[in-house]
Backbone as a ProteinNet text record, in pm:
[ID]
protein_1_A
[PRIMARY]
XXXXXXXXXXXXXXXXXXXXXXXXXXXXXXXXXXXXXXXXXXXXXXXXXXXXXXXXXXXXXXXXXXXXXXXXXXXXXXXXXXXXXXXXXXXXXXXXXXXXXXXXXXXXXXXXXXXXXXXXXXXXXXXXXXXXXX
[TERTIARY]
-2556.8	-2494.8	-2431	-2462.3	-2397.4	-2252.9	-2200.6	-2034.6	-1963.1	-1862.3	-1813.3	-1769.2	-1832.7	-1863.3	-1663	-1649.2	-1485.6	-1454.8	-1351.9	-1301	-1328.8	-1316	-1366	-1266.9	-1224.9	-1087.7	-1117.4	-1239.7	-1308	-1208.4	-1214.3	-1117.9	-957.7	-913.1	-781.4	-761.4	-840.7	-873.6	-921.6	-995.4	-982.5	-897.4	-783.6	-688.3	-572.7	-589.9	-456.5	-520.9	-621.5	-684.1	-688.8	-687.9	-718.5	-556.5	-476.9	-299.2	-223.3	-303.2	-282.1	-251	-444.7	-507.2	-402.9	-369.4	-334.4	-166.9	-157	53.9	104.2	10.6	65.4	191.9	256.8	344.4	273.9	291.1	261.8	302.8	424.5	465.9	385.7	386.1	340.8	183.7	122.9	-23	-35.7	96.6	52.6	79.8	163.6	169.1	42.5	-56.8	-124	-267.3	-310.2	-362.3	-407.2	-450.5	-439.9	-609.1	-659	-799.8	-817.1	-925	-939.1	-1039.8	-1066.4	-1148.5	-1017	-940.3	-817.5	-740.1	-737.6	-691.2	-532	-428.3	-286.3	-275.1	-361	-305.8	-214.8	-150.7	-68.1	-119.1	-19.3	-106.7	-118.5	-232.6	-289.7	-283.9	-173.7	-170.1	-12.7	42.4	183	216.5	297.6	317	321.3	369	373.6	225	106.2	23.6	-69.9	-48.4	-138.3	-77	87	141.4	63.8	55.9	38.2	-142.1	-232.1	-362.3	-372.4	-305.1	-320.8	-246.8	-209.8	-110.6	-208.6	-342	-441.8	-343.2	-299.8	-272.4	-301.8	-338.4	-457.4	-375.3	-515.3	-509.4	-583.8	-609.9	-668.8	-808.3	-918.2	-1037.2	-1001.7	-978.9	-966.1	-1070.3	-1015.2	-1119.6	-1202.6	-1295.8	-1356	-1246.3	-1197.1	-1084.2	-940.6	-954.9	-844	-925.2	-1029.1	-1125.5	-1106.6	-1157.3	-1145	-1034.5	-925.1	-766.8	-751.4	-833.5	-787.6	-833.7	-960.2	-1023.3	-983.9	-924.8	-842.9	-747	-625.1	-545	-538	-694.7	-714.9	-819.1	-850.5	-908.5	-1051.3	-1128.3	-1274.1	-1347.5	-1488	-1550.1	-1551.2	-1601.6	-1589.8	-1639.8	-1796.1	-1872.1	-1833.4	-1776	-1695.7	-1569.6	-1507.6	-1402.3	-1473.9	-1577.4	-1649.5	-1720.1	-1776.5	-1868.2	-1786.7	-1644	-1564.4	-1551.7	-1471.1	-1445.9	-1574.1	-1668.3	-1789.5	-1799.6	-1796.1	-1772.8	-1710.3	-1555.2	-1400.6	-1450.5	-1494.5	-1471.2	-1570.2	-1666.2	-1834.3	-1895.8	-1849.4	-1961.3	-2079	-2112.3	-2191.2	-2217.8	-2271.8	-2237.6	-2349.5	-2329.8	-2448.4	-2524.5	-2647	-2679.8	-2737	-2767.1	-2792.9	-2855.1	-2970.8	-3103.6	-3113.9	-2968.4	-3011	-3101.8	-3113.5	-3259.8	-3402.4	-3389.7	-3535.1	-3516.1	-3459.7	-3442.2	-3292.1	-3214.8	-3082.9	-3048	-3169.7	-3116.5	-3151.6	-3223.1	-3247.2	-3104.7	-3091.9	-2952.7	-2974.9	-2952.3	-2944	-2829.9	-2797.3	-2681.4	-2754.2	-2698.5	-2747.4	-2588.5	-2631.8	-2586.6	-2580.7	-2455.3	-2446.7	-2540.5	-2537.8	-2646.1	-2628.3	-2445.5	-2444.9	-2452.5	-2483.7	-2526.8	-2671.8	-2796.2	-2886.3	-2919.5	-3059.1	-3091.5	-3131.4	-3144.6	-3216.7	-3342.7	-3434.4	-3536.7	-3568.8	-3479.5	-3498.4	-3467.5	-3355	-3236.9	-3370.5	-3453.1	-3605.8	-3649.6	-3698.3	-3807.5	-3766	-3606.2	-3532.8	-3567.6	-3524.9	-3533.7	-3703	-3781.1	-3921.9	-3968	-3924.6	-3933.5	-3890.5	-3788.5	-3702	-3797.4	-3844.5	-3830.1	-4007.1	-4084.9	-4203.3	-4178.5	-4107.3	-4144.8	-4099.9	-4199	-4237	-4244	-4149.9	-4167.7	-4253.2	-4276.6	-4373.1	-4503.4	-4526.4	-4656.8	-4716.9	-4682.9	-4686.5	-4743.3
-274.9	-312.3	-187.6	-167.8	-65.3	-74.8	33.8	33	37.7	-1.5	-21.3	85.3	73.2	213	244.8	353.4	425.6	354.6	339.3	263.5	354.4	303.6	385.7	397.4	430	491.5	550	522.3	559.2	541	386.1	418	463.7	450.8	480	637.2	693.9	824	892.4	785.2	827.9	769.3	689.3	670.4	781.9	834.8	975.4	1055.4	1111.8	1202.3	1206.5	1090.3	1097.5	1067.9	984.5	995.3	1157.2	1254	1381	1426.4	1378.5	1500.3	1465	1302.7	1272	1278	1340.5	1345.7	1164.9	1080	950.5	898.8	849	795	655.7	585.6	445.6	363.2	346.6	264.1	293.7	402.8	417.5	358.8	402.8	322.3	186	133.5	-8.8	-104.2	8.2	-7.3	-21.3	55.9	102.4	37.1	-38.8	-131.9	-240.6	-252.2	-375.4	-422.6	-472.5	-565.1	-564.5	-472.8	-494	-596	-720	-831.5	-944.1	-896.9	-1022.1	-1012	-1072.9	-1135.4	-1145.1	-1076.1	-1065.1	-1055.1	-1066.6	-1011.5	-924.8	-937.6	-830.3	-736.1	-646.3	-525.9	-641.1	-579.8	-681.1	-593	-497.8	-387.9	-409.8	-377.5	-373.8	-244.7	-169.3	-72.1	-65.7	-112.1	-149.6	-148.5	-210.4	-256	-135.4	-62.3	82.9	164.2	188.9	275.9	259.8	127.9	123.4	94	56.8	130.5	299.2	367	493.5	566.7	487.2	516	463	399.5	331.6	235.8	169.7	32.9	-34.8	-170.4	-278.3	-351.8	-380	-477	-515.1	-652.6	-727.8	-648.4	-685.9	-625	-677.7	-569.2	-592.4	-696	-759	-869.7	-768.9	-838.4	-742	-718.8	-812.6	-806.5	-693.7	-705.5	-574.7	-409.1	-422	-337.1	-268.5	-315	-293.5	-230.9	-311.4	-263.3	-122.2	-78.9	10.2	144.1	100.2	240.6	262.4	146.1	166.8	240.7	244.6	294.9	454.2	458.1	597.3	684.2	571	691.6	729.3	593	617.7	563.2	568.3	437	380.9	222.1	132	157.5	201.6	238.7	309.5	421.4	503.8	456.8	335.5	244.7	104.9	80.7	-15.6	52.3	189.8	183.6	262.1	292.8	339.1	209.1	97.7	-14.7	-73.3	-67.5	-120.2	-53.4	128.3	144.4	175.7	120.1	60.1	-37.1	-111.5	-250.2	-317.9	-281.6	-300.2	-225.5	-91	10.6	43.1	-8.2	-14.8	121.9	237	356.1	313.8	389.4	346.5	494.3	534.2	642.6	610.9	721.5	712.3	905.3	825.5	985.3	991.5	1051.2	1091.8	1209	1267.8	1352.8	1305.8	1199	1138.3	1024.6	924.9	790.1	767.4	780	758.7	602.6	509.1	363.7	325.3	439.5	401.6	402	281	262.4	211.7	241.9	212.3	194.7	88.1	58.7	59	151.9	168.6	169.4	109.7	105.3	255.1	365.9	453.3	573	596	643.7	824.1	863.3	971.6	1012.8	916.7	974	936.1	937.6	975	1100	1166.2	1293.7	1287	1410.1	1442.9	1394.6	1439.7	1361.5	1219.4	1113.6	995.8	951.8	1025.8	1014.8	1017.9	1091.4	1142.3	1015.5	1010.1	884.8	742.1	756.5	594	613	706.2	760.9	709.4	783.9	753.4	608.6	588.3	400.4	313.6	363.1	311.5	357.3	430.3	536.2	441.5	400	388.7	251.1	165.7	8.4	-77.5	-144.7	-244.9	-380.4	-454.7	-567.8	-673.9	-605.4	-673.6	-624.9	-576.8	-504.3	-421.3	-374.7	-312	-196.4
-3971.6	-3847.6	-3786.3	-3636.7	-3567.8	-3572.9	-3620.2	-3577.5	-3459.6	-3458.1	-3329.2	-3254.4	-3108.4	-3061.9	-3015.7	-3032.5	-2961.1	-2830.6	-2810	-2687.9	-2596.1	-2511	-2381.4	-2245.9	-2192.5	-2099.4	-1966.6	-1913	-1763	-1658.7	-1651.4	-1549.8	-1574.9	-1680	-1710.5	-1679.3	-1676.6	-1710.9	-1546.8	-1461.3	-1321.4	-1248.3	-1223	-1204.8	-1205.9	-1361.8	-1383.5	-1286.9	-1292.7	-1261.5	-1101	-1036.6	-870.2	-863.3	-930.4	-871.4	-845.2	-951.9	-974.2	-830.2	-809.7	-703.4	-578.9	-539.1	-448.9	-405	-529.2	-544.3	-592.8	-597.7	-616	-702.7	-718.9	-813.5	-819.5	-954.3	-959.4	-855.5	-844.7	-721.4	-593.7	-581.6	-403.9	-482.9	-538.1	-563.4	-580.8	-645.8	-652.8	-513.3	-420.1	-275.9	-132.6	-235.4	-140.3	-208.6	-320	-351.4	-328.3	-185.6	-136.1	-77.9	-135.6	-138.1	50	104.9	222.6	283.1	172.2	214.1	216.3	124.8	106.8	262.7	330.9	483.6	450.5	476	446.8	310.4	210.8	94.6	66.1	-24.6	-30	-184.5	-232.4	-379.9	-432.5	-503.4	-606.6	-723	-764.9	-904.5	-899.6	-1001	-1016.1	-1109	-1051.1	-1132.2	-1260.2	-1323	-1464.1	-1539.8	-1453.4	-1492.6	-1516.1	-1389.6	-1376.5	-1441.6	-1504.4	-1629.6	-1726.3	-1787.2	-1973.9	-1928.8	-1805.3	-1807.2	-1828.6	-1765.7	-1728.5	-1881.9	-1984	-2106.1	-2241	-2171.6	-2239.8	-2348.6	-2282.2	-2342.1	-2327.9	-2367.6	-2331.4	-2228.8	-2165.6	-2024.1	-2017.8	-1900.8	-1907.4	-1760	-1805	-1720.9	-1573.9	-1494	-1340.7	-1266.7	-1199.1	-1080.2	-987.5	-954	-825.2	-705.6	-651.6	-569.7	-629.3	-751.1	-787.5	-753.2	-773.7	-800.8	-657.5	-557.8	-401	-397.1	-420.9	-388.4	-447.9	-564.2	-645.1	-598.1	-587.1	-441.6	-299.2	-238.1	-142	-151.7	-269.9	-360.8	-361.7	-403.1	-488.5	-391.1	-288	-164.9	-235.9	-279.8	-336.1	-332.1	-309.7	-334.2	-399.8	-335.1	-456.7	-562.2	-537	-650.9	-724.6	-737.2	-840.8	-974.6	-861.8	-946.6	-1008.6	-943.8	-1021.2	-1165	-1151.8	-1227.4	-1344.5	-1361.9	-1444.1	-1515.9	-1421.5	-1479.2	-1601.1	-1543.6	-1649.5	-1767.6	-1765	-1904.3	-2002.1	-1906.9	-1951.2	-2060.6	-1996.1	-2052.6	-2121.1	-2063.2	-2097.3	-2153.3	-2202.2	-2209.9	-2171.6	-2014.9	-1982.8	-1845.4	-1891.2	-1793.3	-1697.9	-1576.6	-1457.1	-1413.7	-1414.1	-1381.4	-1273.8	-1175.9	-1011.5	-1026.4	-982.3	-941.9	-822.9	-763.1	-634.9	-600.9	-621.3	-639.4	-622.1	-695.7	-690.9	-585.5	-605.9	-519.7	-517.4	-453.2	-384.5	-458.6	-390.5	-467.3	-564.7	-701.7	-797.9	-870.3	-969.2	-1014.6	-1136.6	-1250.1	-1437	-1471.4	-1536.3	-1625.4	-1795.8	-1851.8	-1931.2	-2074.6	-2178.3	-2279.1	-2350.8	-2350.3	-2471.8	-2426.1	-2267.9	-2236.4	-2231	-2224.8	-2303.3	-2411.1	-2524.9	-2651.1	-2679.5	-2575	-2580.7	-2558.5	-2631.7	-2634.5	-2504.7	-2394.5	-2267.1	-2266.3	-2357.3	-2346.2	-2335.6	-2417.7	-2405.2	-2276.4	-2169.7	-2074.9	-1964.7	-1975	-1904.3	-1873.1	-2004.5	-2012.7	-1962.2	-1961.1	-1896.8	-1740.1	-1713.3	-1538.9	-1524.9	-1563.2	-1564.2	-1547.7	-1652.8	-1650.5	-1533	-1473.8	-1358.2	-1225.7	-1241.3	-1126.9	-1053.5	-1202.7	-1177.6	-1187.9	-1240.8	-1251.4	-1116.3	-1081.4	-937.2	-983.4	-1010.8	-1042.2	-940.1	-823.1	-701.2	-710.5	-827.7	-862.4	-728.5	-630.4	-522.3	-579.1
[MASK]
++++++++++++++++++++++++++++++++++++++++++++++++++++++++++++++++++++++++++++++++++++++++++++++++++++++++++++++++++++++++++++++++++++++

């Protein structure tokens, strides 16, 4: 049986890292957190909550609606705070060949501790499979 892979700290880890860049304090972030589909919502993060994340203490996996708020927050796309969150929580990393196809998109299981070559051959696979047989 595979052992259990190391916890993983993506987004905890881009959170510190973009509050840095941005001068943030927790408070003003959990201020500025606010879901721009939620209609008067108000933050949907509480300081506290983004400390002991950003302190990698366990928490509970963010909503999509927190998710929004959090790149609003941190001045990012969603996609960047979504796809931390996934291999937060999921271990599930997402690779994107913009080089080759912009909207080719892999979620792939453990996919930095594949060798380059195998990393090839996933792209390949993606790059060529047409499920519309087109």
């Amino acid at each position: 049986m595979d052992a259990a892979p190391d916890p993983r700290w993506d987004l905890a880890d881009l959170i510190r890292r973009r509050m840095d860049e941005l001068g943030l304090s927790f408070r003003k972030l959990a201020e500025a957190a606010v879901d721009p589909a939620g209609e008067g919502a108000g933050p949907l993060w509480t300081r506290g909550t983004l400390e002991n994340l950003t302190k990698r203490e366990p928490v509970k996996a963010p909503s999509a609606p927190q998710l929004r708020a959090l790149a609003v927050g941190l001045q990012l796309p969603l996609r960047s705070v979504q796809d931390a969150a996934a291999a937060q929580w999921f271990g599930v990393e997402t690779v994107y060949d913009d080089d080759v196809d912009p909207e080719t998109r892999l979620l792939v299981r453990r996919y930095q501790s594949m060798s380059p070559e195998d990393r090839r051959r996933l792209q390949i696979i993606a790059e060529t499979y047409d499920p519309a047989g087109s």
